[in-house]
Every structure is written in C-alpha cells, then in structure tokens.
N, C-alpha and C positions, 0 to 999 in steps of 0.2 A: 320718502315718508311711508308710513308702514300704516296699510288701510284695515280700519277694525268696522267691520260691519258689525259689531255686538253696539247699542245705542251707549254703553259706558265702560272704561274699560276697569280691570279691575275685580276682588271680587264683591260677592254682593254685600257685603257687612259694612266694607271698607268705602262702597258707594254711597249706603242709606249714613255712614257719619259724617262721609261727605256733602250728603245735601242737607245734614241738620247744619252741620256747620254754616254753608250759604243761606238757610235762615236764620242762623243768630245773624251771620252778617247784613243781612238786609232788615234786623230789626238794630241793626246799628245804624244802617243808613237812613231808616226813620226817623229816626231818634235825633240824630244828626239836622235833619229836615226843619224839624222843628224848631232845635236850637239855633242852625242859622239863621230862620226866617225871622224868630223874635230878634236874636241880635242886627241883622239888617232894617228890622223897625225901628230900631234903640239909635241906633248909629245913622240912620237914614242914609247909607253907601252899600248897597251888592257888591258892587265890586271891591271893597275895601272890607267886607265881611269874609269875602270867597278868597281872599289874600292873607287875612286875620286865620282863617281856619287854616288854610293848607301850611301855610307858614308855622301856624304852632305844632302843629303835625311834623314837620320837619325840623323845630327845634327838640321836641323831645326823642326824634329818632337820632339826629345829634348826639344829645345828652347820653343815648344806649349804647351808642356804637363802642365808645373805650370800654365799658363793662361785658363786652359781647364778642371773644375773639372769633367763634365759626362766621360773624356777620362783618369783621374786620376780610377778615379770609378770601371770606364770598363775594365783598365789595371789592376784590384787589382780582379776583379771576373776572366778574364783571366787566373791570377796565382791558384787564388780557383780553377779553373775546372781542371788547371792542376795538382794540388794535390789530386784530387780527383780520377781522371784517368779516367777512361772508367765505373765509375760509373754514375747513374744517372745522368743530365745535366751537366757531366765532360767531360774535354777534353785528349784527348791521344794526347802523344809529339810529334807524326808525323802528326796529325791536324796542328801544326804550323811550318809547315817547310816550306810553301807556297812560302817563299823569294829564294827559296833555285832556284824555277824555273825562276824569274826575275835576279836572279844572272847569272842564266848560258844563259838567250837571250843576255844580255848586253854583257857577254863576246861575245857571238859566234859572234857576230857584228862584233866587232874588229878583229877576231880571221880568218873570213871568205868572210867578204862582199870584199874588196879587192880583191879577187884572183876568187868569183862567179858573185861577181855584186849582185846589189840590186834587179835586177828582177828576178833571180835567189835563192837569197836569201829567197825571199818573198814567192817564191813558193813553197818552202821547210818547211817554216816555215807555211805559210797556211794549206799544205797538213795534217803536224802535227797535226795543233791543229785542225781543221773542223773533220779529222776524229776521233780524240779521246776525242774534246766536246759530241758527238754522244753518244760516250760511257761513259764518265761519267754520263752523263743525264740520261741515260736506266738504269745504276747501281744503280743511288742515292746517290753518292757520294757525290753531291752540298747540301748544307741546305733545297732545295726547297723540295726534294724528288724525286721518279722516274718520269721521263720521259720520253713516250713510242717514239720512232721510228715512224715516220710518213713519207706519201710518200712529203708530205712540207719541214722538217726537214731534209731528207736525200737531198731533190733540191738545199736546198739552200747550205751546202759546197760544191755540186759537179759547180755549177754555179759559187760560188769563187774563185774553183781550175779554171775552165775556162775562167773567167776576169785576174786573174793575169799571164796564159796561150799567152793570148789575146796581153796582155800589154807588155810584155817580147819578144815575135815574136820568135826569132830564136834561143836566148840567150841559152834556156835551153840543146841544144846540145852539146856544147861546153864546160857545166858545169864538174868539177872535181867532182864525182859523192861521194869521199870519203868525202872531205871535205861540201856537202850537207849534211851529216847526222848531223853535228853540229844543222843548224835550222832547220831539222826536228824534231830533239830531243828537240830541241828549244821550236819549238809551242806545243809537247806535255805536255812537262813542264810547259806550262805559263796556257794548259787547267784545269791541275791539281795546278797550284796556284793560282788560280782562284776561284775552287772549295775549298780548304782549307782556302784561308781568309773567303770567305763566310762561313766556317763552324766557324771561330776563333768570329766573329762578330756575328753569330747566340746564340755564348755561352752566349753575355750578356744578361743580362736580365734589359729591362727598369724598369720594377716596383724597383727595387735594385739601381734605378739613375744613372746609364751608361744611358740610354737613345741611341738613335739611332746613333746620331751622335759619342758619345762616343765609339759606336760599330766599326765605321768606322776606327776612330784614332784608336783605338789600335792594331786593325785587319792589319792598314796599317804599324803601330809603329813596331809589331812584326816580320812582311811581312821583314820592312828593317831593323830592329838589325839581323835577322840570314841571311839576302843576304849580308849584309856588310860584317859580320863574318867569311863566306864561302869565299867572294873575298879577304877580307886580307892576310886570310891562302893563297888560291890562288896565289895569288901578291909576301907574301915573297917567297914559294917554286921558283916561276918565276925567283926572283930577285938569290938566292941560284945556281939555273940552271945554269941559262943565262949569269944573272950579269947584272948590272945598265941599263939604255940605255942610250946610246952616250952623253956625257955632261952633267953636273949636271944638275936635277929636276928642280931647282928654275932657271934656264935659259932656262927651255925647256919650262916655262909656259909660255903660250901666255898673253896678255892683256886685251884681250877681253873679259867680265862679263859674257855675254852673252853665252858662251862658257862649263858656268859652271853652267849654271839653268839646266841640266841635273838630279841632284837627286828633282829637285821642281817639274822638268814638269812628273819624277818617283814618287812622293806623288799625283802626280793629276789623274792619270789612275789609278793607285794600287786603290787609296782610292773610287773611281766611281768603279770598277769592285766591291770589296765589298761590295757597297752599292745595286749592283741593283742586283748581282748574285744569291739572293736569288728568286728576282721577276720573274726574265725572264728564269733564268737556264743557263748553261755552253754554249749550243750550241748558243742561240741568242746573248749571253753576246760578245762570240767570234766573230760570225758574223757580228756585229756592229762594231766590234772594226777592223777586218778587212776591213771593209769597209770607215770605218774613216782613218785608215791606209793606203789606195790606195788613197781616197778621199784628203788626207792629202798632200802628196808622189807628187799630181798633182799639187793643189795649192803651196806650196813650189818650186817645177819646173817653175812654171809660173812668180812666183815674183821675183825670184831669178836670176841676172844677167849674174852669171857663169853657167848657165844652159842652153840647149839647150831647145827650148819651146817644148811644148810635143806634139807628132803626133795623130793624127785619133785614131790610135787604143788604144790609153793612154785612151783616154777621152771615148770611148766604152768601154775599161776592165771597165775605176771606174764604168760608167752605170751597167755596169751588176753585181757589186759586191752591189750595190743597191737595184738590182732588187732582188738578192740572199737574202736581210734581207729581204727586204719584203714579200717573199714566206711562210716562217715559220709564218709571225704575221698574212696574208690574210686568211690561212689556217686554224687558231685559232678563226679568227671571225667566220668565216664561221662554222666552228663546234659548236662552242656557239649558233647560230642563229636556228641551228638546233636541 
C-alpha cells in the first residue's frame, strides 16, 4: 500500500467536489432519518422498518441492473475477485460486508433515537465514526491508501464533536448512557462501510468495461443485498421473540409514498460515499457527511411545520460542523503550496 502523507489524495478541485458530494450525501441520510423514524411510528416495528427500507433499496437496484451493462460488468468482475480471494486484484469476503454497517445505523435509529433524542443520538454516532475515520485512514484500510494523522485531520472531528455538543445544550446529561452505545457502534460501523465499498468499487477495473459508474452500482448493489439480508434475519428472530406488532401489517401501513423513498434516498448516500471515498479518504468522506447531516437536520426543522424553528445555538453547531470539513481541505492546500 502506497502511503500519501498529503491529508487527500488528488487534486484540489477534484477534493472540494468530493466533499460537496459527501454533503449532499449526508443530507440524504438525514433525510432518510426522518423518514424512517415516522415510518417506524406508523408501523410500530424498527426492525421491520430497517428491512422495509434496505429491501426497497435493493429492489430498485434490481430493477437497474438489466438497464445498466458497465454495472452488469462490474457485478460479474466483483464475483471474479471474490473467487479469487486475497490473491492478486481479488477480493476477500469481508471486503463486502460494508452493508452489514448501514444495517445496524438504520436499525439503531428506531431502536434508540426515541428514548436519547436525536441530539443525543447524533453525538454518539459522531463520536464513533470521526474517531475511527482517523483510524482507518492511518491504517489504509480505505482504497486510497494510508493517511497520515495531521494536526488539520485530527481538528476537524474534535470541532464536530463540539458543533453537535453545541446544538444538543443540555441533552447529553440526561442520556441513558447504555443505550448510547447502539450509535456509537453505529458511526463506527458506517466508518468501516465506507471504507469496504470503497474497496468493493476499487476491485473493478474500467479497462474490463465496469467503467466507474459501474464501480459505484455494484459497490452499492452489494452494500444493500447483505444489509437487507442481516435485517431479514434480524426482523424474523424479532417477530419469533416478540411476535407481530399490534394489528396486522397491511393496516399499520400508512399512505403516504413519501414515507417509503427511504431505501432510494439509502442508494443515494451508499452510492456517493463509494464514489468519492477513494478521493478524499474515510476521515473527509465522514466529515462531510456529517456536516451535511447537521446541515440537513436544520433545514428540515426550518420547513417542517411540526417543528419547533431552530434556536442560535442550532444554527452555530451546523457553522462549526462546516468550519470542521474545512480545516482538513485548508490544511492540504496549504501543504501542496509548499
């Protein structure tokens, strides 16, 4: 593995649309947030919510694939690296487990934001993944190669912990400290499938006609056949446990469409973190999407009529979860210049 002490690699044009993109994507995964959480009200089942989404997420990546030959392509070199294993340009079977970490945020959503709050939540699941983007970047875990530690890289999560610190006020006190480890495990988990689509997309190879795009579908295709997978299992042992929730299924679904672009708005982040985590690396990829996620988290508050408008300190945390992705790209020019 081939070590870039530069904090991204790349040049810099091709960085800063890199980390716009991992803010759309993280105000996709707000977005997303949202819509599970009411559909997990509606339905009264997380688990059967977090299976609902990733599942329709993998029907319409289904539905693309015959329309999509570089993504035919790409899924067919995928299977190559995986028979091949850990040889040359192969891939080993826990390179594709990446879904396994979007499985378990979706669930803990349902599982926890209720009883911590969403500002709670958030801090938990921040804390997770800023501090162990860090560390896969140092490792090399990501496609890009290693990424050394800088005193830029290490400002900008501790600056995220402290915007969503900011935004939260008093919240974090009063949090059930057990049920916090869900999204701390959470955000670790999303650092680490982050870095493994990026490595499942890296296996293709354009000259072979997967092509780039092709990289992305399949990276995302696989991302959600093994998180649907994991939540099925999930869902039935639930259903085994627990038993049904209160009234049949097909009258606990609401009406509302809208409700259920939950696995659409899960192909639209999955599939942008894979595309750019190669460019930027784990730590900025996260960064961004954190920041799109607070960023996101505000505008939805604002538009939203059941919502209380957001105070002073809302609108200072997203500033500073801004100023946090900027610290790492400033730092990069600036080293380049020199």
């Amino acid at each position: 593995m081939n070590q870039t002490p530069d904090p991204a690699a790349g040049p810099g044009t091709g960085r800063a649309v890199g980390v716009a993109l991992a803010i759309v994507a993280g105000f996709a995964a707000a977005l997303q947030s949202r819509v599970n959480g009411t559909l997990a009200t509606e339905t009264g089942t997380a688990f059967g919510t977090a299976a609902l989404s990733f599942g329709s997420g993998l029907v319409l990546l289904t539905l693309a694939l015959p329309f999509s030959r570089a993504g035919r392509s790409a899924l067919g070199q995928v299977a190559a690296g995986l028979r091949r294993g850990g040889s040359s340009g192969g891939l080993r079977w826990w390179e594709c487990l990446g879904g396994l970490g979007g499985a378990f945020y979706v669930m803990s959503q349902g599982l926890t934001v209720d009883a911590l709050g969403v500002a709670v939540f958030t801090i938990a699941l921040v804390a997770g993944q800023s501090v162990s983007s860090l560390v896969i970047d140092r490792l090399g875990l990501a496609p890009g190669g290693v990424r050394l530690v800088t005193v830029g890289r290490a400002l900008g999560p501790v600056l995220t912990v402290v915007a969503v610190v900011v935004v939260s006020g008093a919240g974090a006190a009063t949090a059930a400290l057990g049920l916090a480890l869900f999204p701390l495990v959470a955000g670790v988990l999303q650092s680490f499938q982050q870095a493994l689509n990026g490595r499942v997309r890296a296996a293709v190879r354009p000259a072979d006609g997967g092509g780039r795009d092709g990289g992305v579908l399949a990276a995302t295709f696989v991302s959600f056949l093994v998180g649907t997978a994991a939540l099925l299992v999930v869902f039935g042992v639930s259903l085994v446990v627990d038993g049904a929730p209160t009234g049949s299924l097909p009258t606990r679904l609401p009406a509302d469409l809208l409700l259920y672009s939950g696995g659409l708005l899960g192909i639209v982040f999955i599939a942008l973190q894979a595309a750019v985590v190669q460019r930027i690396g784990v730590l900025l990829l996260g960064l961004g999407m954190i920041a799109g996620q607070v960023v996101g988290a505000l505008v939805l508050d604002v538009v939203s009529p059941a919502v209380a408008p957001p105070g002073v300190a809302t609108y200072v945390g997203a500033a500073l979860t801004l100023v946090a992705v900027a610290v790492p790209l400033l730092e990069g020019a600036l080293r380049r210049r020199r």
